[in-house]
N, C-alpha and C positions, 0 to 999 in steps of 0.2 A: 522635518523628516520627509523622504518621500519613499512612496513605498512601489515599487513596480511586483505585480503579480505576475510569475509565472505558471503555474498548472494549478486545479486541485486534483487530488489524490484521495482516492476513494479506502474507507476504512474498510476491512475482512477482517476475518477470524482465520487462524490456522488452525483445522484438526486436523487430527489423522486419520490417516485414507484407511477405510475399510474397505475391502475385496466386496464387490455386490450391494454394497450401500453406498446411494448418494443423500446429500446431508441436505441440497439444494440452498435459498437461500434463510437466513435466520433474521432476529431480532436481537436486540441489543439483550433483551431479558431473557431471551432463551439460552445467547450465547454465556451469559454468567450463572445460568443452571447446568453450564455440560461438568462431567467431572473433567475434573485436570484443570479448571478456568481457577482464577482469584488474581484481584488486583494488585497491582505493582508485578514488577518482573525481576528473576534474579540477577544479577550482575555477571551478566555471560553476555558471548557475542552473538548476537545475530544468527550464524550459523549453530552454535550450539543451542539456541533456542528452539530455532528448526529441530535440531537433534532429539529434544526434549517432545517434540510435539511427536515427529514421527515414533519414536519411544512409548508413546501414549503418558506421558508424564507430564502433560502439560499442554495447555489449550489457550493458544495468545492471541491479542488483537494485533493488526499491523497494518500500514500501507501496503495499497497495491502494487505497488512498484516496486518489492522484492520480486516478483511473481519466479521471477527468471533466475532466484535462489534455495527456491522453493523446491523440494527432490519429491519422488515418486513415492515415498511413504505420507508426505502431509497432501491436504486437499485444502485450497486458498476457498473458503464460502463468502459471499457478498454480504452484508449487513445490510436491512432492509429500512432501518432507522439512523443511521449513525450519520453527523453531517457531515461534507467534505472537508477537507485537509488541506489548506491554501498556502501554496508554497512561493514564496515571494521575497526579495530583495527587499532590503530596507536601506538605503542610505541618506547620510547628512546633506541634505540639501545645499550646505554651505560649501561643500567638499566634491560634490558631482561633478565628473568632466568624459570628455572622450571618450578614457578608456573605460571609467562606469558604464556609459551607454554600450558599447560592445559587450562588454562583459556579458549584461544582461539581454541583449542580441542572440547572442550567440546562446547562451542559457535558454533563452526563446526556441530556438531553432530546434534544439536537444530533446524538449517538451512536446513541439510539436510531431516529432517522430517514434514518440515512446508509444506502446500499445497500451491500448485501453484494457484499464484492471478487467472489466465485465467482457472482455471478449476471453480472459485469462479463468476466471473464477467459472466453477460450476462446469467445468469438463471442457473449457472452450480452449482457442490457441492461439498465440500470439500474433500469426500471421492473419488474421483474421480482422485489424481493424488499427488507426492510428488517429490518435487526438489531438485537438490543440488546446493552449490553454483554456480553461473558464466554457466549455461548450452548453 
């Protein structure tokens, strides 16, 4: 097997945005004391989950790399414990050629363009910062 690593991906929590309160960042234990938290998630999409959070019905973990699906009622908080999220290629070594190494080239590329979660979380803006993988 060989595995080529492309980014990690930092965990948050989604709450929702209160007018004049910021949440700043949290802990893993503080974030399973907010109401609306409990583990496992319903079987909705992504966007409806959002839905759920801005709703105040519900308080999720997630990568940072929604950010940019994220609407103006949820607020994306950092996790102050949570380790990163290693997003990486795995293929059979036996079966590797050419176009595997582009692929994952190019998947490279993608990674190193995306904005960094912590420039996104905690009131920040996307334009603000770009990473590569593993920094």
């Amino acid at each position: 097997m060989e595995v080529e690593e492309l980014m990690e991906l930092t965990t948050v929590t989604l709450v929702p945005r209160r007018v004049g309160i910021s949440v700043g960042a949290l802990t893993l234990q503080q974030v399973e004391r907010l109401p609306g938290f409990r583990h496992g998630y319903p079987e909705v999409s992504l966007d409806q989950l959002i839905d759920l959070v801005a709703l105040q019905k519900a308080v999720v973990l997630a990568t940072g790399d929604i950010a940019d699906r994220v609407g103006v009622g949820v607020e994306m908080v950092s996790i102050l414990d949570a380790p990163p999220i290693r997003l990486a290629f795995a293929m059979d070594s036996r079966t590797v050629n050419a176009h595997c190494r582009a692929l994952v080239t190019a998947a490279r590329r993608v990674s190193y363009a995306y904005p960094r979660v912590e420039d996104r979380c905690n009131g920040g803006g996307a334009e603000q910062g770009t990473t590569g993988a593993s920094e």
